[in-house]
N, C-alpha and C positions, 0 to 999 in steps of 0.2 A: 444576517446573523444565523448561527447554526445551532440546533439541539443536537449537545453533545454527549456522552457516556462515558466518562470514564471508569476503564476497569484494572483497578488497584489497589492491594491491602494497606498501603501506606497511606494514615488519614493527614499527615500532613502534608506529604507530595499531592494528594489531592487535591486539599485545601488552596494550596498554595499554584496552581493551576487551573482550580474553578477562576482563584481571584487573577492571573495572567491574563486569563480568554476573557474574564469582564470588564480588565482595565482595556484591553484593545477590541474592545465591542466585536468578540469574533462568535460569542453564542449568545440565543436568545432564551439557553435552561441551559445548565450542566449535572446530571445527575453523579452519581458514584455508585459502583458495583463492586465487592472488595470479594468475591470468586465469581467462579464460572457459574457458578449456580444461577447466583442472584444477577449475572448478565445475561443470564439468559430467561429468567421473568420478566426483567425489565424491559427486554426487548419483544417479549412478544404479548405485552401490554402497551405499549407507545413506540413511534414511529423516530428515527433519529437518524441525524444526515452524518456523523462521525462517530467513529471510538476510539480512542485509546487506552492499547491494550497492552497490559504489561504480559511478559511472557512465567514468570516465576510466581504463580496463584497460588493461595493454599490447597485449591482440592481438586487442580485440573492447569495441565501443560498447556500455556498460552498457546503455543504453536499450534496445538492440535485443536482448541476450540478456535481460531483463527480460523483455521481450515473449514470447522463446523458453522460457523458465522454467516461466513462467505458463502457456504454453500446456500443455506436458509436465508439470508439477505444478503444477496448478491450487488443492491445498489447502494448498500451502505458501507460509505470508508473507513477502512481500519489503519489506523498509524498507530505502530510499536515503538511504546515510550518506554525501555527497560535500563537496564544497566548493565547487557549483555552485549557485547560487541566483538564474539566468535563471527568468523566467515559462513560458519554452519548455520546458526540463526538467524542470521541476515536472509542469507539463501530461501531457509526452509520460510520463513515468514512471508516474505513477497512470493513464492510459490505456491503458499497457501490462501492467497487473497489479499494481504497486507500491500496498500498501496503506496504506505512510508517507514520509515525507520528512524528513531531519532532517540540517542541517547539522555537518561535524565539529567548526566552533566551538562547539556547543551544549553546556550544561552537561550535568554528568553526571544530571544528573537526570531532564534534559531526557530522555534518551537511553534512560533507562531506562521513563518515562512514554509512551514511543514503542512502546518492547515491550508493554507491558502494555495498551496501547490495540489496538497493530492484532492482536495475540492475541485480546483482545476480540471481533473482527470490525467493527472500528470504523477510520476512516481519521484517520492523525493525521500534521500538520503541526508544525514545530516555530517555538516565535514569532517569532521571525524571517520564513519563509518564509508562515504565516499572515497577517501583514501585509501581505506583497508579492504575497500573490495575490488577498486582498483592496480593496489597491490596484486592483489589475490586471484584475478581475472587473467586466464587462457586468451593469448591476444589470438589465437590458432580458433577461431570460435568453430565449433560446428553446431550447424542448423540442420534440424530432421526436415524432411520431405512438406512434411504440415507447413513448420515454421518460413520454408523458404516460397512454398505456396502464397502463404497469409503476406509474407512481405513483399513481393511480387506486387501482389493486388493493390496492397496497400504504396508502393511506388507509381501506379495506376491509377492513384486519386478515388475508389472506389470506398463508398461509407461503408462502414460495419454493417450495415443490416444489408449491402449487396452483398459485400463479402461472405458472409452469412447463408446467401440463400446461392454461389456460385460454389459455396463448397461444403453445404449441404448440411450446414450446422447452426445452434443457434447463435442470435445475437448474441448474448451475454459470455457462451465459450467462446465468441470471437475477441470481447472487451477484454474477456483474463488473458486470451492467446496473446495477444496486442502488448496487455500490461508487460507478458512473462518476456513478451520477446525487447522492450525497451529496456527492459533490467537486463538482458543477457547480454544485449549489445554497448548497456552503459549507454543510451542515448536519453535524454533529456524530455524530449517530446518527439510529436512524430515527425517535423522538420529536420531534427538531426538526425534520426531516424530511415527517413528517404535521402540525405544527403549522405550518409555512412554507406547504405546499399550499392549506392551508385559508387561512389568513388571507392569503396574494393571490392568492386564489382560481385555483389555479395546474390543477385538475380539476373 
Protein backbone atom coordinates (compact mmCIF):
# COMPACT_ATOMS: atom_id res chain seq x y z
CA UNK A 1 0.00 0.00 0.00
CA UNK A 2 0.93 3.65 -0.82
CA UNK A 3 1.04 7.04 1.04
CA UNK A 4 -0.78 9.14 -1.14
CA UNK A 5 -1.56 13.11 -1.54
CA UNK A 6 -3.95 14.23 -3.05
CA UNK A 7 -4.09 17.68 -4.58
CA UNK A 8 -7.47 19.10 -5.18
CA UNK A 9 -10.02 22.09 -4.17
CA UNK A 10 -12.81 19.70 -4.54
CA UNK A 11 -13.57 18.22 -0.95
CA UNK A 12 -15.90 15.81 -2.24
CA UNK A 13 -13.90 14.43 -5.19
CA UNK A 14 -11.42 14.05 -2.66
CA UNK A 15 -13.46 12.40 -0.34
CA UNK A 16 -14.80 10.31 -2.50
CA UNK A 17 -11.11 8.95 -3.68
CA UNK A 18 -9.52 8.75 -0.37
CA UNK A 19 -12.61 6.30 0.16
CA UNK A 20 -11.83 4.45 -3.87
CA UNK A 21 -7.96 3.91 -2.70
CA UNK A 22 -9.36 2.40 0.84
CA UNK A 23 -12.00 0.11 -0.63
CA UNK A 24 -9.11 -1.40 -3.00
CA UNK A 25 -6.50 -1.34 -0.19
CA UNK A 26 -4.20 0.80 -2.71
CA UNK A 27 -2.98 3.35 0.28
CA UNK A 28 -1.77 2.92 3.61
CA UNK A 29 -2.64 7.21 4.41
CA UNK A 30 -4.10 9.59 1.92
CA UNK A 31 -3.81 13.14 2.86
CA UNK A 32 -5.41 16.12 0.83
CA UNK A 33 -3.86 19.36 -0.31
CA UNK A 34 -6.58 21.84 -1.81
CA UNK A 35 -3.33 24.47 -3.42
CA UNK A 36 -0.06 24.56 -4.25
CA UNK A 37 0.74 26.01 -1.23
CA UNK A 38 -0.30 23.60 1.10
CA UNK A 39 1.25 20.60 -1.26
CA UNK A 40 4.03 21.69 -0.95
CA UNK A 41 4.25 21.88 3.07
CA UNK A 42 3.01 18.67 3.03
CA UNK A 43 5.47 17.43 1.15
CA UNK A 44 8.43 18.61 2.50
CA UNK A 45 7.11 17.48 5.98
CA UNK A 46 6.41 13.75 5.05
CA UNK A 47 7.54 11.41 2.56
CA UNK A 48 4.90 10.02 -0.08
CA UNK A 49 5.14 7.41 -2.90
CA UNK A 50 2.14 9.25 -5.28
CA UNK A 51 0.12 12.41 -6.10
CA UNK A 52 -2.59 13.32 -7.56
CA UNK A 53 -2.68 16.27 -9.11
CA UNK A 54 -5.22 18.30 -10.37
CA UNK A 55 -4.20 20.90 -12.78
CA UNK A 56 -6.82 23.90 -12.22
CA UNK A 57 -5.61 25.09 -8.34
CA UNK A 58 -6.80 28.19 -6.77
CA UNK A 59 -3.32 29.86 -6.34
CA UNK A 60 -0.96 28.08 -8.82
CA UNK A 61 -1.10 26.28 -12.56
CA UNK A 62 -0.95 22.40 -11.91
CA UNK A 63 1.16 22.16 -14.69
CA UNK A 64 3.72 24.41 -13.71
CA UNK A 65 3.96 23.03 -9.96
CA UNK A 66 4.05 19.59 -11.68
CA UNK A 67 7.04 20.62 -13.11
CA UNK A 68 8.35 22.19 -9.67
CA UNK A 69 7.36 18.83 -8.00
CA UNK A 70 9.32 16.61 -10.11
CA UNK A 71 12.07 18.60 -10.06
CA UNK A 72 12.30 18.66 -5.92
CA UNK A 73 10.97 14.95 -5.78
CA UNK A 74 11.97 13.48 -8.59
CA UNK A 75 11.04 9.79 -7.17
CA UNK A 76 7.63 10.66 -6.41
CA UNK A 77 4.72 9.83 -8.93
CA UNK A 78 2.49 12.38 -10.16
CA UNK A 79 -0.91 11.16 -11.92
CA UNK A 80 -3.18 14.21 -13.39
CA UNK A 81 -6.66 13.70 -12.14
CA UNK A 82 -8.28 16.81 -13.89
CA UNK A 83 -11.25 17.47 -16.16
CA UNK A 84 -8.97 18.75 -18.83
CA UNK A 85 -8.56 16.67 -21.67
CA UNK A 86 -6.81 19.46 -24.40
CA UNK A 87 -3.85 17.77 -26.37
CA UNK A 88 -1.91 20.65 -24.82
CA UNK A 89 -2.21 19.51 -21.11
CA UNK A 90 -1.76 16.08 -21.73
CA UNK A 91 1.49 17.00 -23.51
CA UNK A 92 2.66 19.69 -21.19
CA UNK A 93 2.02 17.45 -18.05
CA UNK A 94 3.91 14.20 -18.78
CA UNK A 95 6.66 16.71 -19.99
CA UNK A 96 6.75 18.03 -16.86
CA UNK A 97 7.25 14.80 -14.69
CA UNK A 98 3.42 13.58 -14.73
CA UNK A 99 3.84 9.88 -15.22
CA UNK A 100 -0.15 9.51 -15.81
CA UNK A 101 -3.18 11.24 -17.03
CA UNK A 102 -6.63 10.33 -16.13
CA UNK A 103 -9.73 12.09 -16.43
CA UNK A 104 -12.18 12.65 -13.24
CA UNK A 105 -14.98 11.17 -15.37
CA UNK A 106 -13.01 7.92 -15.44
CA UNK A 107 -14.23 4.91 -13.97
CA UNK A 108 -13.08 3.73 -10.83
CA UNK A 109 -11.29 1.34 -12.03
CA UNK A 110 -9.94 3.06 -14.44
CA UNK A 111 -8.38 5.21 -11.57
CA UNK A 112 -7.17 2.61 -9.84
CA UNK A 113 -5.36 0.89 -13.08
CA UNK A 114 -3.64 4.33 -13.29
CA UNK A 115 -1.99 3.68 -9.74
CA UNK A 116 -0.91 0.56 -10.22
CA UNK A 117 0.65 1.23 -13.58
CA UNK A 118 2.52 4.53 -13.14
CA UNK A 119 3.81 2.77 -9.57
CA UNK A 120 4.88 0.29 -12.06
CA UNK A 121 7.21 2.82 -13.54
CA UNK A 122 5.11 2.59 -16.51
CA UNK A 123 3.11 5.82 -18.12
CA UNK A 124 -0.48 5.50 -18.26
CA UNK A 125 -3.34 7.28 -20.02
CA UNK A 126 -6.66 6.79 -19.30
CA UNK A 127 -9.01 5.74 -22.55
CA UNK A 128 -10.47 8.45 -23.18
CA UNK A 129 -7.20 10.65 -23.26
CA UNK A 130 -5.33 7.58 -25.16
CA UNK A 131 -7.48 7.99 -27.91
CA UNK A 132 -7.15 11.78 -28.13
CA UNK A 133 -3.70 11.68 -28.21
CA UNK A 134 -3.48 9.10 -30.53
CA UNK A 135 -5.56 11.13 -32.58
CA UNK A 136 -3.49 13.92 -32.24
CA UNK A 137 0.00 12.09 -32.73
CA UNK A 138 2.52 12.89 -35.77
CA UNK A 139 2.94 9.12 -36.99
CA UNK A 140 6.08 11.12 -39.01
CA UNK A 141 7.88 11.16 -35.28
CA UNK A 142 11.12 12.96 -35.12
CA UNK A 143 13.75 12.07 -32.54
CA UNK A 144 16.67 14.59 -31.55
CA UNK A 145 20.11 13.35 -31.49
CA UNK A 146 19.74 12.64 -27.47
CA UNK A 147 16.48 10.79 -27.75
CA UNK A 148 17.79 8.48 -30.72
CA UNK A 149 21.02 8.11 -28.57
CA UNK A 150 18.98 6.95 -25.29
CA UNK A 151 17.01 4.46 -27.51
CA UNK A 152 19.85 2.91 -29.08
CA UNK A 153 21.16 1.96 -25.70
CA UNK A 154 18.22 1.16 -24.39
CA UNK A 155 17.61 -1.60 -27.60
CA UNK A 156 21.07 -2.57 -26.10
CA UNK A 157 19.61 -3.94 -22.81
CA UNK A 158 21.69 -1.35 -21.06
CA UNK A 159 20.13 -0.18 -17.30
CA UNK A 160 19.70 3.39 -16.82
CA UNK A 161 22.46 3.99 -14.39
CA UNK A 162 24.94 2.52 -17.50
CA UNK A 163 23.13 4.55 -19.75
CA UNK A 164 23.70 7.29 -17.40
CA UNK A 165 27.26 7.15 -17.06
CA UNK A 166 27.92 6.30 -21.23
CA UNK A 167 26.22 9.50 -21.90
CA UNK A 168 27.36 11.39 -19.26
CA UNK A 169 24.30 12.22 -17.44
CA UNK A 170 22.38 11.60 -14.53
CA UNK A 171 20.43 8.66 -13.55
CA UNK A 172 17.23 10.38 -12.89
CA UNK A 173 17.66 12.81 -16.48
CA UNK A 174 17.85 9.32 -17.89
CA UNK A 175 14.40 8.04 -16.07
CA UNK A 176 12.58 11.44 -17.37
CA UNK A 177 14.43 10.99 -20.88
CA UNK A 178 13.10 7.19 -20.94
CA UNK A 179 9.52 8.39 -19.51
CA UNK A 180 9.39 11.39 -22.26
CA UNK A 181 10.53 9.17 -24.89
CA UNK A 182 7.55 6.24 -24.21
CA UNK A 183 5.06 8.97 -24.39
CA UNK A 184 6.38 10.32 -27.85
CA UNK A 185 6.37 7.05 -29.18
CA UNK A 186 2.93 6.01 -27.65
CA UNK A 187 4.73 2.69 -26.34
CA UNK A 188 3.42 1.14 -23.36
CA UNK A 189 6.66 -0.09 -21.58
CA UNK A 190 9.97 -0.58 -22.58
CA UNK A 191 9.11 -3.99 -24.42
CA UNK A 192 7.09 -2.25 -26.89
CA UNK A 193 9.28 0.33 -26.91
CA UNK A 194 12.40 -1.88 -28.13
CA UNK A 195 10.03 -3.79 -30.38
CA UNK A 196 8.71 -0.26 -32.26
CA UNK A 197 12.60 0.90 -32.66
CA UNK A 198 13.45 -2.06 -34.34
CA UNK A 199 10.62 -2.66 -36.57
CA UNK A 200 10.64 1.13 -38.23
CA UNK A 201 13.93 0.94 -37.89
CA UNK A 202 13.80 3.84 -35.69
CA UNK A 203 18.21 3.16 -34.51
Amino acid sequence: MYKILIVDDHPVLADGLKTLLADYKMCSSADVAVTGKECKKKLSSQEYDLMFLDINLPDVNGIDLCETIHREYPSLKILALTSFSEFTCVNNMIANGASGYVLKNAMPEEIIKGVETVMDGEIFLCHEVDILMKKEADYHVFLTRRETDLLRLITEGFTNQEIAEKLFLGSETIKSYRKNLLFKLNAKNTAALVKMALEEKLV
